[in-house]
MIVEX-154840 format. One record per residue: residue number from 1; residue in one letter; y, z, x of N, C-alpha, C, O in turn. Coordinates in nm, 4 decimals, always signed. Atoms other than C-alpha are relative to their C-alpha. Example, Ala and Ser with C-alpha at 12.3 -4.5 7.8 and 13.67 -1.06 7.14 Angstrom:
<pts>
k:1 | r:a | n.c2:-0.1190 | n.c3:+0.0000 | n.c1:+0.0890 | ca.c2:-0.4500 | ca.c3:+0.7800 | ca.c1:+1.2300 | c.c2:+0.1200 | c.c3:+0.0000 | c.c1:+0.0900 | o.c2:+0.1181 | o.c3:+0.0665 | o.c1:+0.1936
k:2 | r:s | n.c2:-0.1190 | n.c3:-0.0060 | n.c1:-0.0820 | ca.c2:-0.1060 | ca.c3:+0.7140 | ca.c1:+1.3670 | c.c2:+0.1090 | c.c3:+0.0730 | c.c1:-0.0770 | o.c2:+0.2198 | o.c3:+0.0899 | o.c1:-0.0261
</pts>
This chain:
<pts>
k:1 | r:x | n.c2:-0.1169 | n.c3:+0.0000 | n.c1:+0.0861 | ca.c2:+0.0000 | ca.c3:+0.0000 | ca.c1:+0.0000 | c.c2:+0.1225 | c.c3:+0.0000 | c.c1:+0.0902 | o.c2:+0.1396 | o.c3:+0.0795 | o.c1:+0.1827
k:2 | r:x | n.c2:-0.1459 | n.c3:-0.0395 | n.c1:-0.1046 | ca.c2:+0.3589 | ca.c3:-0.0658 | ca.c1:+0.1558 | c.c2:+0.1023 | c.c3:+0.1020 | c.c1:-0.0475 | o.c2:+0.1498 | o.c3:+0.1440 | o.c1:-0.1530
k:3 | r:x | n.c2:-0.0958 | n.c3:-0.1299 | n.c1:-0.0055 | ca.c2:+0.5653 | ca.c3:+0.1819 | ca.c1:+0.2252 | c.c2:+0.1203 | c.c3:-0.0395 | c.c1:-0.1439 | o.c2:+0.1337 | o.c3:+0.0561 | o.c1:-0.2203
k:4 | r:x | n.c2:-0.1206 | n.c3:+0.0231 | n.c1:+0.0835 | ca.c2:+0.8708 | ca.c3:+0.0189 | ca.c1:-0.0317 | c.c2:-0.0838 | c.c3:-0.0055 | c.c1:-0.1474 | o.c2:-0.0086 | o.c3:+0.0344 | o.c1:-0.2363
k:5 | r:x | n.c2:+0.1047 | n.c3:-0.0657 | n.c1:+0.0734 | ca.c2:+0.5712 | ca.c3:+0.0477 | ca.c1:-0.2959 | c.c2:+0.0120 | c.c3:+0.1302 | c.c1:-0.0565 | o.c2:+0.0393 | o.c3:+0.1666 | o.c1:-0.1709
k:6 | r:x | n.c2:+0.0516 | n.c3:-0.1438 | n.c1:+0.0234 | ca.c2:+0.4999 | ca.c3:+0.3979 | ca.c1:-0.2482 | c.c2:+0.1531 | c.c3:+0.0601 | c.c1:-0.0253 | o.c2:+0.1575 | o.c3:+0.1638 | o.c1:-0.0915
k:7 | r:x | n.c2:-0.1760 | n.c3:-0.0469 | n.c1:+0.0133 | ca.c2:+0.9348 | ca.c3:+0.4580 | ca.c1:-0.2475 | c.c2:-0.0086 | c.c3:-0.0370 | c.c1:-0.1767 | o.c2:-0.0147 | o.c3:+0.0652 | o.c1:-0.2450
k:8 | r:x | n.c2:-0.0163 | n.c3:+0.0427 | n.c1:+0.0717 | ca.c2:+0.9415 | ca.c3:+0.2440 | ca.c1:-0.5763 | c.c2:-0.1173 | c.c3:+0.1213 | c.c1:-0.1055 | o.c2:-0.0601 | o.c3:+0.1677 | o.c1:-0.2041
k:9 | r:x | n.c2:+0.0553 | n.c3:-0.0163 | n.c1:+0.0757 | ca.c2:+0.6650 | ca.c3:+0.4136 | ca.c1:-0.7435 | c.c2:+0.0144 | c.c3:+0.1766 | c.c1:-0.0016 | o.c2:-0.0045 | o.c3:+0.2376 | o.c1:-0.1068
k:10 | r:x | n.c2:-0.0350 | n.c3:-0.1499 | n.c1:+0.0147 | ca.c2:+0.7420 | ca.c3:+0.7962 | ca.c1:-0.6597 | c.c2:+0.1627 | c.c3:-0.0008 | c.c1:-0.0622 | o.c2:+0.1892 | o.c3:+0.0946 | o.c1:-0.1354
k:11 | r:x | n.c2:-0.0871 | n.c3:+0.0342 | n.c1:+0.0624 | ca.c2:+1.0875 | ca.c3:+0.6730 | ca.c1:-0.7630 | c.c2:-0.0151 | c.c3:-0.0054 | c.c1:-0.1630 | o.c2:+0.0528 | o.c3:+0.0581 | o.c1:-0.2437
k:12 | r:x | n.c2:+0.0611 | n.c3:-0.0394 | n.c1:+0.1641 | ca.c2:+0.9439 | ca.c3:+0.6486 | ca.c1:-1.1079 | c.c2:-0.0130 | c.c3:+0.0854 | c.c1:-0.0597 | o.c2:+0.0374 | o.c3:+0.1472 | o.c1:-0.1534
k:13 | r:x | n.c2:+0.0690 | n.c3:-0.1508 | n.c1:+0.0230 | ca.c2:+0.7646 | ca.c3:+0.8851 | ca.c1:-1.1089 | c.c2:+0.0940 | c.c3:+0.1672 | c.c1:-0.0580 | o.c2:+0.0814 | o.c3:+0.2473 | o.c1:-0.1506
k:14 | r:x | n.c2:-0.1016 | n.c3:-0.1011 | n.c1:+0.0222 | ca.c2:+1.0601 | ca.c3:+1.1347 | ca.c1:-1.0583 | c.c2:+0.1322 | c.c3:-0.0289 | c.c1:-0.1181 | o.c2:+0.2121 | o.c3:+0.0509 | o.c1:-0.1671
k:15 | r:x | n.c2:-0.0953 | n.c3:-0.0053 | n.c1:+0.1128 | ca.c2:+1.2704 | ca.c3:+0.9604 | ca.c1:-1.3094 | c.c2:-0.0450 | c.c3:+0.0376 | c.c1:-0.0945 | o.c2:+0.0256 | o.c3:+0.1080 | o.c1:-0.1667
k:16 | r:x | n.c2:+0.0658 | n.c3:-0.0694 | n.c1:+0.1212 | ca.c2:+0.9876 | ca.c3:+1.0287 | ca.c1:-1.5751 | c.c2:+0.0159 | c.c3:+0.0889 | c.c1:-0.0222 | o.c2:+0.0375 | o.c3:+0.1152 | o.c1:-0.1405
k:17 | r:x | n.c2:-0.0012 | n.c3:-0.1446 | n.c1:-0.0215 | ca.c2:+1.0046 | ca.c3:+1.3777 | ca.c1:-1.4669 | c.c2:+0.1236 | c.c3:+0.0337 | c.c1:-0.0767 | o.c2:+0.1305 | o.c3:+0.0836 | o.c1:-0.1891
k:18 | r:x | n.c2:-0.1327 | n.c3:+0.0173 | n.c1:+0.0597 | ca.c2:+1.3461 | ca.c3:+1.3623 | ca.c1:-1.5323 | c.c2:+0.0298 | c.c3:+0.0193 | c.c1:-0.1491 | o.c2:+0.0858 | o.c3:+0.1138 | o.c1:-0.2046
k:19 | r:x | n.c2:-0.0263 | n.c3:+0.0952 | n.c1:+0.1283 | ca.c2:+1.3506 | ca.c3:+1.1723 | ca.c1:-1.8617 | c.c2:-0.0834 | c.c3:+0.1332 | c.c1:-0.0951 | o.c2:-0.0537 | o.c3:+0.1852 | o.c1:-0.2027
k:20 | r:x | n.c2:+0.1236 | n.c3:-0.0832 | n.c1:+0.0994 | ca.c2:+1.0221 | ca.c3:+1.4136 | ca.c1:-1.9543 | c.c2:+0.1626 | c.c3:+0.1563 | c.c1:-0.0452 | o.c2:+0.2336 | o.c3:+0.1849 | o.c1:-0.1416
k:21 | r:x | n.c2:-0.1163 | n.c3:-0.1564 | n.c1:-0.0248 | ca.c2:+1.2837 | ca.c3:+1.7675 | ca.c1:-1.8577 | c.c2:+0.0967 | c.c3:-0.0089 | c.c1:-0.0964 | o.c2:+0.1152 | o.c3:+0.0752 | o.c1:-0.1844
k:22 | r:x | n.c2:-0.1602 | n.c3:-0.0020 | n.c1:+0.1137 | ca.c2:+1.6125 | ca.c3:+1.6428 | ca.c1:-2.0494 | c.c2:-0.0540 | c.c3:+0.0343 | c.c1:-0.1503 | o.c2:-0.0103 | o.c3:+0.1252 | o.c1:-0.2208
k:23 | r:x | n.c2:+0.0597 | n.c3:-0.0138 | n.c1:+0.1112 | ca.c2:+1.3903 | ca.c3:+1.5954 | ca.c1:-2.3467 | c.c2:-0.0134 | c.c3:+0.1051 | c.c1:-0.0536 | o.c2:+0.0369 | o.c3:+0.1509 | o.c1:-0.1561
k:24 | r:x | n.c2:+0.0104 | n.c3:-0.1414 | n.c1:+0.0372 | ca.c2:+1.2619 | ca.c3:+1.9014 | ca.c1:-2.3312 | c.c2:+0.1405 | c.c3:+0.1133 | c.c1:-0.0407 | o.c2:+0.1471 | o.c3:+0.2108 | o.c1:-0.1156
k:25 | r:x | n.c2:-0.1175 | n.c3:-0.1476 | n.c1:-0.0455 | ca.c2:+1.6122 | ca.c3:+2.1001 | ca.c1:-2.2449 | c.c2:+0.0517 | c.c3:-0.0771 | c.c1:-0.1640 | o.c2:+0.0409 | o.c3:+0.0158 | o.c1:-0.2440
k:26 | r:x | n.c2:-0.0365 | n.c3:+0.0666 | n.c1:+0.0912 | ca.c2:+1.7424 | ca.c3:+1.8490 | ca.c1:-2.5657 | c.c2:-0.0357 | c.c3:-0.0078 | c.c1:-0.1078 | o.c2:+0.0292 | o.c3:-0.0551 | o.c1:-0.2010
k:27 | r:x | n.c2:+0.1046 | n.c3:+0.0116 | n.c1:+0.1181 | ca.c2:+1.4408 | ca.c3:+1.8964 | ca.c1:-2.7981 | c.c2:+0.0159 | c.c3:-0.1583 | c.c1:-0.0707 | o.c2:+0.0262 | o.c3:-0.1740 | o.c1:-0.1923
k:28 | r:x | n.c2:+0.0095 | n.c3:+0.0962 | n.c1:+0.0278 | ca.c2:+1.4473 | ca.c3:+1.5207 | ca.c1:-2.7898 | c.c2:-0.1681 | c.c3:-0.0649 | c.c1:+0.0258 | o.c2:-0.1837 | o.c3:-0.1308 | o.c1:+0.1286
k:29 | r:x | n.c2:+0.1206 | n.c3:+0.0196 | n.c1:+0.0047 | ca.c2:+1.0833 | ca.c3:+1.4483 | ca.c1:-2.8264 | c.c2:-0.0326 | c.c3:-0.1957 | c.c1:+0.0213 | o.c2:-0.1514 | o.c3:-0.2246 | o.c1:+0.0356
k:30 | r:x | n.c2:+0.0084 | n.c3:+0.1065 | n.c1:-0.0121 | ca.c2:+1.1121 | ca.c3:+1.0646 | ca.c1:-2.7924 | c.c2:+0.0217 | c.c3:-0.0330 | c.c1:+0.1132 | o.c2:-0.0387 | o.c3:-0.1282 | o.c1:+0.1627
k:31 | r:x | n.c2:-0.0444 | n.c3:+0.0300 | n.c1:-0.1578 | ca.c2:+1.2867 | ca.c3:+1.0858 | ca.c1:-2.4407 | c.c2:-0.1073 | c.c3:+0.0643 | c.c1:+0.0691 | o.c2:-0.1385 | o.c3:-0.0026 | o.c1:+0.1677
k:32 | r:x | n.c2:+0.0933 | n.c3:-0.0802 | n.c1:-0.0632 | ca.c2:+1.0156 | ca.c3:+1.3367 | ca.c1:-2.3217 | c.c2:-0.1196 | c.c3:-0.0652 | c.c1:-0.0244 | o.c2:-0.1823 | o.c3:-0.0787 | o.c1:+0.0807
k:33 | r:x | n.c2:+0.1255 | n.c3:+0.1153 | n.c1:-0.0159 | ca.c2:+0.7050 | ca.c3:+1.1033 | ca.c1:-2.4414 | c.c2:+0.0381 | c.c3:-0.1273 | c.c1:+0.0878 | o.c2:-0.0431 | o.c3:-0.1718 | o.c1:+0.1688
k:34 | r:x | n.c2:-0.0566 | n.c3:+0.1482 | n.c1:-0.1029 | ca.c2:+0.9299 | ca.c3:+0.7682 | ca.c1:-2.2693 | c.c2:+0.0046 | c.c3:+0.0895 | c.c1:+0.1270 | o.c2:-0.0231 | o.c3:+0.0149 | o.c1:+0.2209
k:35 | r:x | n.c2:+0.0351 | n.c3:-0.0561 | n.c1:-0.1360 | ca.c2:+0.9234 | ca.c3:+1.0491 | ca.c1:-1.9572 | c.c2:-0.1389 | c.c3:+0.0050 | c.c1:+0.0425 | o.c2:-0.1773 | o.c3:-0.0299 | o.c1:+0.1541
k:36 | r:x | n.c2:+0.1848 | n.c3:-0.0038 | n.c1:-0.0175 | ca.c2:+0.5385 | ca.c3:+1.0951 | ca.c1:-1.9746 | c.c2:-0.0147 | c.c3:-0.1055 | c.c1:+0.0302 | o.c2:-0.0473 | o.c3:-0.1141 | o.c1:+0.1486
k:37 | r:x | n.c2:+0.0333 | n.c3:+0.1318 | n.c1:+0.0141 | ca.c2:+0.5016 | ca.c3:+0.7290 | ca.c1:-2.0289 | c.c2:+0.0003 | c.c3:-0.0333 | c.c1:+0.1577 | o.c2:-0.0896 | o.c3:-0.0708 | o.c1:+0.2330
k:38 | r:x | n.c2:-0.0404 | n.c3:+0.0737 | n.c1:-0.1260 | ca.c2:+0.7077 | ca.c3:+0.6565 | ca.c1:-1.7205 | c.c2:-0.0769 | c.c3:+0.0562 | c.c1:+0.1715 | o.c2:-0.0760 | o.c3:+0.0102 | o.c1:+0.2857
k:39 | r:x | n.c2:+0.0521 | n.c3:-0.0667 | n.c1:-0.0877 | ca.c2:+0.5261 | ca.c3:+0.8870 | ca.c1:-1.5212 | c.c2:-0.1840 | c.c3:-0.0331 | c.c1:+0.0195 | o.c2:-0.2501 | o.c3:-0.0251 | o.c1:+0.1229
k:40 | r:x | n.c2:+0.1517 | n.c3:+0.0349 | n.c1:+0.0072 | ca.c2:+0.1514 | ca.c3:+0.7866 | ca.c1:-1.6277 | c.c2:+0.0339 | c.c3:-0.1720 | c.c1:+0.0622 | o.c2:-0.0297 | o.c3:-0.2113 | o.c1:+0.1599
k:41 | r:x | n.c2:-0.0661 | n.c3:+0.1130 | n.c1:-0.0519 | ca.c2:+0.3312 | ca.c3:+0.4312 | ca.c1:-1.5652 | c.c2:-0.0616 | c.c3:-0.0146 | c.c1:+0.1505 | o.c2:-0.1658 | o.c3:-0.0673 | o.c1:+0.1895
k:42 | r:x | n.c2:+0.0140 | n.c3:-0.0509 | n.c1:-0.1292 | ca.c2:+0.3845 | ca.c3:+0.5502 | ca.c1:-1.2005 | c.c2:-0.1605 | c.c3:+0.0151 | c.c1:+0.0616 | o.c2:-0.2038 | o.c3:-0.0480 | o.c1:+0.1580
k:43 | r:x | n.c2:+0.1106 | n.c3:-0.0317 | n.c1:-0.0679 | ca.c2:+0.0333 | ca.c3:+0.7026 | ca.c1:-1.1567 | c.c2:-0.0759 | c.c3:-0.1460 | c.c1:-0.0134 | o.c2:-0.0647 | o.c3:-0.2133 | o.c1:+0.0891
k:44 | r:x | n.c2:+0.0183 | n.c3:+0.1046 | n.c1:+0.0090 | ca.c2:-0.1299 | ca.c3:+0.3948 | ca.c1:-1.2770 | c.c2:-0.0102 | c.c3:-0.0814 | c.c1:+0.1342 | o.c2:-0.1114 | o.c3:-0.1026 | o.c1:+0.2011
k:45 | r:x | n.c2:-0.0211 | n.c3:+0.1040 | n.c1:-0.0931 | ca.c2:+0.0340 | ca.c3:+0.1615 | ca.c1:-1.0223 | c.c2:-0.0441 | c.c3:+0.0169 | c.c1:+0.1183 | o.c2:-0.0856 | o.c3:-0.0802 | o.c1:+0.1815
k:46 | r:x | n.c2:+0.0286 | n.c3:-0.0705 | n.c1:-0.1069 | ca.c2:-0.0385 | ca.c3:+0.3992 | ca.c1:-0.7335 | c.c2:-0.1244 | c.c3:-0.0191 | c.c1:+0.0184 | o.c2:-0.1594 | o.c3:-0.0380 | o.c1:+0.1349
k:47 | r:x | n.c2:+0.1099 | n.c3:-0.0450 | n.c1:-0.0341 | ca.c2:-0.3957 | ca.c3:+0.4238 | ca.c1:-0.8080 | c.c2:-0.0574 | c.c3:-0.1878 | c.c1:-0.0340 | o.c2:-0.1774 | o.c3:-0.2138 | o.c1:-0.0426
k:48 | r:x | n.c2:+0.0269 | n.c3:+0.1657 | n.c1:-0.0312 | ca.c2:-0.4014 | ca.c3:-0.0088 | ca.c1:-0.8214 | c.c2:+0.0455 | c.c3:-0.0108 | c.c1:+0.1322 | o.c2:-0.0219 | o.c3:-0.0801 | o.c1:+0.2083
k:49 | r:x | n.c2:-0.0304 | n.c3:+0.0703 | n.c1:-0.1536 | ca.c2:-0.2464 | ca.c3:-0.0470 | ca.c1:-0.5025 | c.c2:-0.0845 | c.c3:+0.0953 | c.c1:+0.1072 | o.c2:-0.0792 | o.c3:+0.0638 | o.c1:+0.2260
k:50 | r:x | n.c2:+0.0857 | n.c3:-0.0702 | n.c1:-0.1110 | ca.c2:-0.5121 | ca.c3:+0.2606 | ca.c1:-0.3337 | c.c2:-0.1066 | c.c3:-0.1231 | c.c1:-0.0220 | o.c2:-0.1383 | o.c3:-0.1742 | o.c1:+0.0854
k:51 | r:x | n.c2:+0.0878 | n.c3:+0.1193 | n.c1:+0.0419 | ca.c2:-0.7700 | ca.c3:-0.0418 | ca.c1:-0.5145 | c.c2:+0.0302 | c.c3:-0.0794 | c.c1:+0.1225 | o.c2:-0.0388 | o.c3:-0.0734 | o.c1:+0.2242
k:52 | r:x | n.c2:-0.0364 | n.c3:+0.1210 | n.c1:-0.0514 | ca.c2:-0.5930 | ca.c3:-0.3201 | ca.c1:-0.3550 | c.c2:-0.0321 | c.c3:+0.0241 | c.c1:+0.2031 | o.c2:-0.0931 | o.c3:-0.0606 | o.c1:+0.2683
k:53 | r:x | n.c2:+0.0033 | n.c3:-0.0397 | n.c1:-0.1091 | ca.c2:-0.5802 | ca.c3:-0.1475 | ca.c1:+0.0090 | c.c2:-0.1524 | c.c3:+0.0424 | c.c1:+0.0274 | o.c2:-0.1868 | o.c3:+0.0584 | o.c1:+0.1445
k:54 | r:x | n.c2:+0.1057 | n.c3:-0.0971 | n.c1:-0.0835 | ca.c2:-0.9501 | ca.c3:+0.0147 | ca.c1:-0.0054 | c.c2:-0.0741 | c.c3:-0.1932 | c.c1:-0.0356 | o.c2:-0.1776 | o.c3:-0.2056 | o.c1:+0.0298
k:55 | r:x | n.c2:+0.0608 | n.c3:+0.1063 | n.c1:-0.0256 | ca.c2:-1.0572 | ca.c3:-0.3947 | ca.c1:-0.0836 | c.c2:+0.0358 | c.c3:-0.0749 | c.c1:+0.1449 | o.c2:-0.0470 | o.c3:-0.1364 | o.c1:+0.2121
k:56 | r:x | n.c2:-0.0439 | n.c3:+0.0818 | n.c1:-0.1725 | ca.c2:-0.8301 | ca.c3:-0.5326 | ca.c1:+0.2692 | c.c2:-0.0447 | c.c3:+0.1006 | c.c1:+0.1247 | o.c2:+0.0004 | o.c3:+0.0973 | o.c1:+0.2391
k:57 | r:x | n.c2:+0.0555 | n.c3:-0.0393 | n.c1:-0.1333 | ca.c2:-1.0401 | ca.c3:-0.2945 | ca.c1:+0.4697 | c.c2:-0.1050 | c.c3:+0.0487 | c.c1:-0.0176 | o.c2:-0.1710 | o.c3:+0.0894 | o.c1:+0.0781
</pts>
């Protein structure tokens, strides 16, 4: 996985976090599932590109 990858996708990751938190502090329940989302999003991609790397070696 390249490094601008692993930036891009913990980048996500922490905005979900984000997005999930406000929700919560907001009792906006729609921003806090679109935070989950963005965060399962994140894991997702991470665990295709460990795929992609454990096939080029």
């Amino acid at each position: 996985m390249g490094i601008g990858d692993k930036i891009d996708n913990a980048g996500e990751k922490f905005q979900g976090k984000a997005k999930e938190s406000t929700g919560k502090a907001t009792d906006d329940e729609s921003l806090e599932a679109e935070g989950k989302g963005d965060q399962s999003k994140a894991d997702l991609k991470n665990a295709g590109e460990k795929v992609k790397d454990a096939f080029k070696h």
